[in-house]
C-alpha positions in Angstrom: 19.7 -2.7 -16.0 17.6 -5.8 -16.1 19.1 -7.3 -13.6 18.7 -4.1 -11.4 15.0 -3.6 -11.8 14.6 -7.8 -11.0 16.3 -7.2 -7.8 14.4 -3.9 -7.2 11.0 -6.0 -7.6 12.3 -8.8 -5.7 13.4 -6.4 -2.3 10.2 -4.6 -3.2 7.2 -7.3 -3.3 8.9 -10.0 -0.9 12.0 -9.9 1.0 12.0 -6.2 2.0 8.5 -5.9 1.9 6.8 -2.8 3.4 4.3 -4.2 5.2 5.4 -7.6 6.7 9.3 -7.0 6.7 8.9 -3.4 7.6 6.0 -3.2 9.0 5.2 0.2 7.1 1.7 1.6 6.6 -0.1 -0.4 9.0 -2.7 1.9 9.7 -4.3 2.4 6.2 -3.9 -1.7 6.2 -6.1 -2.7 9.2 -8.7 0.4 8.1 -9.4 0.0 4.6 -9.2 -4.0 4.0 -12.9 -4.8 5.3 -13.7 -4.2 1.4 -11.8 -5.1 -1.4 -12.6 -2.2 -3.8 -11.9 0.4 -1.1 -8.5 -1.3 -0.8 -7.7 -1.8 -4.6 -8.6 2.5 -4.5 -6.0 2.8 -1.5 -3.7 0.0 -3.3 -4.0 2.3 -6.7 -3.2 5.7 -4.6 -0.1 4.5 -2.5 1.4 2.4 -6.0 0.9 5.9 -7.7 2.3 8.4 -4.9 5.2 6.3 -4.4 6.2 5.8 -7.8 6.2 9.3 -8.9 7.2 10.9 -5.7 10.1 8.3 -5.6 10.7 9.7 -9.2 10.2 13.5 -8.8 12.8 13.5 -5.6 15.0 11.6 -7.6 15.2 13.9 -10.4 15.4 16.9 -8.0 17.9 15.3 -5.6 21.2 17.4 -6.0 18.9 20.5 -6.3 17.2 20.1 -2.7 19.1 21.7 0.1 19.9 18.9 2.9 18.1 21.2 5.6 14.9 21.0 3.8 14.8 17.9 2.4 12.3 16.5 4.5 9.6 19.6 4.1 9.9 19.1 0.2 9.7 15.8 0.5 6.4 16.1 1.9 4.9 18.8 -0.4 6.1 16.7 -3.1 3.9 13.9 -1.7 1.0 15.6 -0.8 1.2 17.0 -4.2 0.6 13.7 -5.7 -2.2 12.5 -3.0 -4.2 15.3 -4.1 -4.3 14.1 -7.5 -5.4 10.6 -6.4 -8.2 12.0 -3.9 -9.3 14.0 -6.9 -9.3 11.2 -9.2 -10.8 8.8 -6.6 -13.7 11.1 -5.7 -14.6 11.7 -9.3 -14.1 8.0 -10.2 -15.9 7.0 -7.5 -17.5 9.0 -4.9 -19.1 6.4 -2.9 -16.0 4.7 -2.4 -14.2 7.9 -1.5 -16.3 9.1 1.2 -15.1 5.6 3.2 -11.4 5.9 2.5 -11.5 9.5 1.5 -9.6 10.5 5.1 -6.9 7.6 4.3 -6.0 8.9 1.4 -5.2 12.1 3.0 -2.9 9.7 5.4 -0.8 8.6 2.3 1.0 12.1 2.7 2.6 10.7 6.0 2.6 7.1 4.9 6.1 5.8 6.2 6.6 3.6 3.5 6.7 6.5 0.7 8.6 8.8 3.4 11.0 5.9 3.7 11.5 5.3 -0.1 12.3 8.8 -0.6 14.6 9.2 1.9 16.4 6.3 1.5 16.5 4.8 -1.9 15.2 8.1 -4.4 17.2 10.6 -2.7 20.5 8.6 -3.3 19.1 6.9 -6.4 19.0 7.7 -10.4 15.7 8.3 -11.5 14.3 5.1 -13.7 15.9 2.8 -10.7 13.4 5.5 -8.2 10.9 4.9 -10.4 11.3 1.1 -10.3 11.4 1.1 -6.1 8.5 2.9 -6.4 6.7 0.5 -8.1 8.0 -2.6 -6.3 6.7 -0.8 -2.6 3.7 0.1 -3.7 3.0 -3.7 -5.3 4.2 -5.1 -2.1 2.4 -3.1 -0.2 -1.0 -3.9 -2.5 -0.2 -8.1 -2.3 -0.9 -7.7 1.5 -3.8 -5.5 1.0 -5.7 -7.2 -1.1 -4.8 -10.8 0.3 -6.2 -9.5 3.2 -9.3 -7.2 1.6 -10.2 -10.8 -0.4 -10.3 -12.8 3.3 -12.1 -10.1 5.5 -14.7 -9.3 2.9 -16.0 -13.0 1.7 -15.6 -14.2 5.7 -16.9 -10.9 6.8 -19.3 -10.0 4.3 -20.3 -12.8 2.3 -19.7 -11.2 -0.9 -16.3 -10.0 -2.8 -16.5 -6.7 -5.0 -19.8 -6.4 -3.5 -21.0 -9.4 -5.1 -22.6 -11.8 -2.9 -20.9 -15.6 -3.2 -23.0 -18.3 -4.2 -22.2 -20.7 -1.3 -23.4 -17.2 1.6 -27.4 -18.5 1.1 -26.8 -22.1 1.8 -24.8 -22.8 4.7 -21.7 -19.5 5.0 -22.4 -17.7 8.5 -20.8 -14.4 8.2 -18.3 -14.0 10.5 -18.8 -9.9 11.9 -15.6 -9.7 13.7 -13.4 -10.3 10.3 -15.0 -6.3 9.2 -14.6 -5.5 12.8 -10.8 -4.1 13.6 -9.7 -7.4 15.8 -10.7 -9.4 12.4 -7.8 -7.1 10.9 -5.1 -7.6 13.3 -5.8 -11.2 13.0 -5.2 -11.3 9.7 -2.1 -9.0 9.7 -0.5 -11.5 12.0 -1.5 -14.3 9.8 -0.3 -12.8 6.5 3.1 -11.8 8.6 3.4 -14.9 10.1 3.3 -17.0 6.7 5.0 -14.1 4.9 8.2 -14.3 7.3 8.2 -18.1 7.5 8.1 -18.2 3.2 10.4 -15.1 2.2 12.5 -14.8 5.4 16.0 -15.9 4.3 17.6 -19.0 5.9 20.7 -18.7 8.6 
């Protein structure tokens, strides 16, 4: 069982990775990483949705007829992203009124679609669970690798708070907050990504 849940991680956070393996969830990526508290939110939401919706279609799985597996799927999901759009707008309302309409996006997110379909729906439920988990952290590493580069090149600041070296010589770069500033930075993090995790012919 140990062994399992290592190799769940592993595919999960680096060599099946949703974002630069899969290229899964792109969209909430490039729109919610100018900031890195919007994106640990986002990160929070997706790591939650996937893990229990993962779990829940697991533990329904030979109770779902095949012709509608994909609607309850989906109202499974959307069941749980109304429970982080709650929780993020009374955590913190500020934030939510940015990424609020992401959140709503989670519900079609590929990458929790994907899991479900492919890995929970054939899958006991603690190994579900697991996958869950290990796509929503490798999902998160990309985020917020991201979210920490846009926001101090960007921004000048990280959390909000603005960096010592900004008033002395840093000249914010707007495009990095601007959506090209984004791509670039997906393509970078894919690039390195790929050329680290990819496996070797």
């Amino acid at each position: 069982m140990i062994a399992d849940s290592k190799k769940i991680f592993k595919q999960g956070i680096f060599s099946d990775n949703p974002i630069y393996r899969q290229v899964l969830g792109i969209c909430s990526a490039l729109a919610v990483t100018n900031l890195l508290a919007n994106t640990l939110f986002m990160c929070f939401g997706v790591i939650f949705t996937t893990a229990f919706s993962n779990l829940t279609v697991s533990l329904l799985r030979k109770h779902i007829p095949q012709r509608i597996r994909m609607i309850v799927q989906v109202l499974i999901i959307a069941s749980y992203v109304m429970m982080v759009d709650i929780t993020i707008n009374a955590m913190a309302p500020d934030i939510h009124r940015f990424i609020g309409p992401y959140v709503g996006l989670i519900i079609t997110n590929c990458i929790i679609m994907g899991r479900a379909e492919a890995f929970a729906s054939q899958n006991k439920p603690i190994p579900s669970f697991l996958d869950g988990i290990a796509c929503g952290l490798g999902y998160s590493m990309v985020l917020i690798a991201i979210a920490i580069v846009r926001e101090i090149s960007g921004f000048g600041t990280l959390l909000g708070y603005a960096l010592p070296a900004t008033d002395l010589w840093w000249h914010q770069w707007t495009i990095m907050v601007m959506p090209p500033g984004a791509f670039f930075m997906l393509a970078i993090v894919t690039w390195i990504a790929r050329a680290k995790f990819e496996p070797k012919e």
